[in-house]
Structure formats: structure tokens, C-alpha cells
C-alpha positions in Angstrom: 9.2 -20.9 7.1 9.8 -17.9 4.7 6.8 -16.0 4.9 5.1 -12.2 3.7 2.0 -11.7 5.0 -0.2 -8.7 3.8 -2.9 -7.2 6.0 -5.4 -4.1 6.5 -7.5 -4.1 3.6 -10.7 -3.5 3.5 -13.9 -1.5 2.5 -13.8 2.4 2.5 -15.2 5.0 1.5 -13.7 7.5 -1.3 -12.0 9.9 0.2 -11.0 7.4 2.9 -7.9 6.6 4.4 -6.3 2.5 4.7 -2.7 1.2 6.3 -2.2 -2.2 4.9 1.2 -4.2 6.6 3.5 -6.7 5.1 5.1 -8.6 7.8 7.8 -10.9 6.9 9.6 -13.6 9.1 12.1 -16.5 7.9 14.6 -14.3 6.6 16.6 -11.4 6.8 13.9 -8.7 5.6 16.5 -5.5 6.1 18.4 -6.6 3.1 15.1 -6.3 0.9 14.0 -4.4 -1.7 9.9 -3.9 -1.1 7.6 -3.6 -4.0 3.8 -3.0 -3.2 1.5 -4.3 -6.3 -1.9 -4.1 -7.1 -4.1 -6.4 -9.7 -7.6 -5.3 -10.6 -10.2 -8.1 -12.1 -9.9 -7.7 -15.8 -5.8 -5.4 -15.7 -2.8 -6.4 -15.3 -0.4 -6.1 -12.1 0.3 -2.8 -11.8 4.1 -1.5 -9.2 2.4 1.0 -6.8 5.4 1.3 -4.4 8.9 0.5 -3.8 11.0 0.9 -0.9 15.0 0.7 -0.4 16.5 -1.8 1.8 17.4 0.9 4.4 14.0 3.3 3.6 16.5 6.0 1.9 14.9 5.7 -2.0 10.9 5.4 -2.7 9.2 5.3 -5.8 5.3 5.7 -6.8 3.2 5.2 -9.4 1.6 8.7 -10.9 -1.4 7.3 -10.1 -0.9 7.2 -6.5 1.9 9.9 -5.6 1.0 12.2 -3.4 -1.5 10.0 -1.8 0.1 6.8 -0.8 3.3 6.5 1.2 5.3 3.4 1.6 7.7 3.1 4.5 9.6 0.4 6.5 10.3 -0.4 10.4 13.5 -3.2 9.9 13.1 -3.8 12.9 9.6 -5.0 12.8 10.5 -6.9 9.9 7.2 -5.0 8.4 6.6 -2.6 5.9 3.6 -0.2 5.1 1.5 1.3 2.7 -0.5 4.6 4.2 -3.1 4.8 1.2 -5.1 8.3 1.7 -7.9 10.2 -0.3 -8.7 6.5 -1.5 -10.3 6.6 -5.1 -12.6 3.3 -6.5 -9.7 3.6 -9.3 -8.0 2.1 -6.1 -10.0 -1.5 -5.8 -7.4 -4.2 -6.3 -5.8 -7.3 -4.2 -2.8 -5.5 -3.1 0.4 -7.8 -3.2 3.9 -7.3 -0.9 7.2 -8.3 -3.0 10.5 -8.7 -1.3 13.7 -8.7 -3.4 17.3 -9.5 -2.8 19.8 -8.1 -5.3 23.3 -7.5 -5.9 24.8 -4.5 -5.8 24.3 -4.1 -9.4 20.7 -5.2 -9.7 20.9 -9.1 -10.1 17.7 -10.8 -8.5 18.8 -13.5 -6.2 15.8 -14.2 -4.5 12.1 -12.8 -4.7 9.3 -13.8 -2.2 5.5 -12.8 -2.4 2.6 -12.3 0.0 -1.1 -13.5 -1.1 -2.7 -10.3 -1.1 -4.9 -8.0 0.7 -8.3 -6.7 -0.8 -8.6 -3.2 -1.0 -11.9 -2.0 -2.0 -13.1 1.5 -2.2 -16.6 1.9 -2.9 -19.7 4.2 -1.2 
């Protein structure tokens, strides 16, 4: 029953603007850690995002910072990625990670979503 399910890709143009969602269900999503990834045909996997449990820390990759913003609605059990001035650099199958961890980092459990294609192309 444990599921993350990724949503809102798409085509775009550059310059465009994409939401995608990763809704969870199964377990208790609030005490998750959130990682958006991204894989390209030919690269490796490539951290994007990260979100806190709570939505108080967030991390980016240089490549996207100050165009992409990852945030979370606990009670929605969802989180989101608001992708903005979208670049073809950005074409990948976008991936939703959910992490449970001590309070001193420890990985106790780890669930993934299948992915959401992303493509930004004129």
C-alpha cells in the first residue's frame, strides 16, 4: 500500500513554467525527508531538491536555484516542485524520494515514485 506517485510533467516551452506533485499515501509522509531527482538519457541521477520534514530547511542544485522551489503541504501528504524559466538542460524523468532518518542521519526507510517526464523543448 506504500505508495509516491509523481505527476505534472510534461512538454513546455523554454522559458516555461511546470508544477509537478508527489503524492504519498501508506505511511506517515510528515516524518519524511523529500528529495526531488532527475535522470537524463545518457547522465547520471542528478539531487535537484530536498525538503525537511517540517518544510523549515531546502536545498538546490546550482543548476536550478533560483528557478525551482520545492515545498510541502503535510497535510496533503504531497509535496511540490514549481520549476520556472524551464531550460532544455531541464529534460529528464523527474523522480520523488522519501526518507526516514534518525535524528543523526541513519536511513531507516527510503521509498521512490516512478517518475514524471519533463521535457522542455520548442
Amino acid at each position: 500500500q506504500v505508495q509516491l506517485v509523481e505527476s505534472g510533467g510534461g512538454l513546455v516551452q523554454p522559458g516555461g513554467s511546470l508544477r509537478l506533485s508527489c503524492a504519498a499515501s501508506g505511511f506517515t509522509f510528515s516524518g519524511y525527508h523529500v528529495i526531488w531527482y532527475r535522470q537524463a538519457p545518457g547522465k547520471e541521477r542528478e539531487l535537484v531538491a530536498r525538503i525537511t520534514s517540517f518544510g523549515t530547511i531546502t536545498n538546490y542544485a546550482d543548476s536550478v536555484k533560483g528557478r525551482f522551489t520545492i515545498s510541502r503541504d503535510n497535510a496533503k501528504k504531497t509535496v511540490y516542485l514549481q520549476m520556472n524559466s524551464l531550460k532544455p538542460e531541464d529534460t529528464a524523468v523527474y523522480y520523488c524520494n522519501a526518507v526516514f532518518q534518525t535524528g543523526v542521519g541513519v536511513t531507516v526507510n527510503d521509498y521512490w515514485g516512478q517518475g514524471t517526464q519533463v521535457t522542455v523543448s520548442s
